[in-house]
C-alpha positions in Angstrom: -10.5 7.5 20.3 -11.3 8.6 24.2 -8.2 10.6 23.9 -8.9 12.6 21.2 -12.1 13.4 22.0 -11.4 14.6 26.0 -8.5 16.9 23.3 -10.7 18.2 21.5 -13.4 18.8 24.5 -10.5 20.6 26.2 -9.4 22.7 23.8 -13.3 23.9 22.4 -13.2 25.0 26.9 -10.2 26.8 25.9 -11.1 28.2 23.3 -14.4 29.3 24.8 -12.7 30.4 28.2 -10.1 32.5 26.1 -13.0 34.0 23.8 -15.0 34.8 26.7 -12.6 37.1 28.8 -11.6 38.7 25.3 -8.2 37.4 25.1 -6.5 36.1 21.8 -5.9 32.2 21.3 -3.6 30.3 22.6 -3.3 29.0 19.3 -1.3 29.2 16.0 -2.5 30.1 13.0 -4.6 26.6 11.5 -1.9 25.1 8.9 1.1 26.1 11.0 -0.5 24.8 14.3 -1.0 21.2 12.2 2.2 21.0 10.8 3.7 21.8 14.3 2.0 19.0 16.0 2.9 16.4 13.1 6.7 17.7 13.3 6.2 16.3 17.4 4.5 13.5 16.5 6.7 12.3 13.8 9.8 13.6 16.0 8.8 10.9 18.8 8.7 8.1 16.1 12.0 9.2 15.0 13.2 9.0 18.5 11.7 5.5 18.9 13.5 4.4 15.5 16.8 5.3 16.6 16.5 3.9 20.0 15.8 0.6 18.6 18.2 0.5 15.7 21.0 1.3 18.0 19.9 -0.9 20.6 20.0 -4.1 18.3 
C-alpha cells in the first residue's frame, strides 16, 4: 500500500510541476495509459511463468 501511495504522490508532483511551467503531460491518454501499465505488469508475470515452467 506504501508503494502505491508514494506513486500516486509522485506523479500528482508531476503532474503539478508539468501543469505549472505550461508544458503538456507526460502522460497518455487515461484508458491507453491503464491498459499500457497492465500489458507490463501482466508481461512480468508471464516472464515469471515461463521461467519456472522451464526451470522444473
Amino acid at each position: 500500500m506504501k508503494e502505491i501511495l508514494m506513486a500516486l504522490a509522485g506523479g500528482i508532483l508531476v503532474g503539478l510541476l508539468f501543469k505549472f511551467i505550461k508544458l503538456p503531460l507526460p502522460a497518455p491518454p487515461v484508458f491507453s495509459a491503464v491498459v499500457g501499465v497492465f500489458g507490463v505488469y501482466f508481461g512480468g508475470v508471464v516472464y515469471e511463468w515461463l521461467i519456472r515452467f522451464f526451470q522444473s
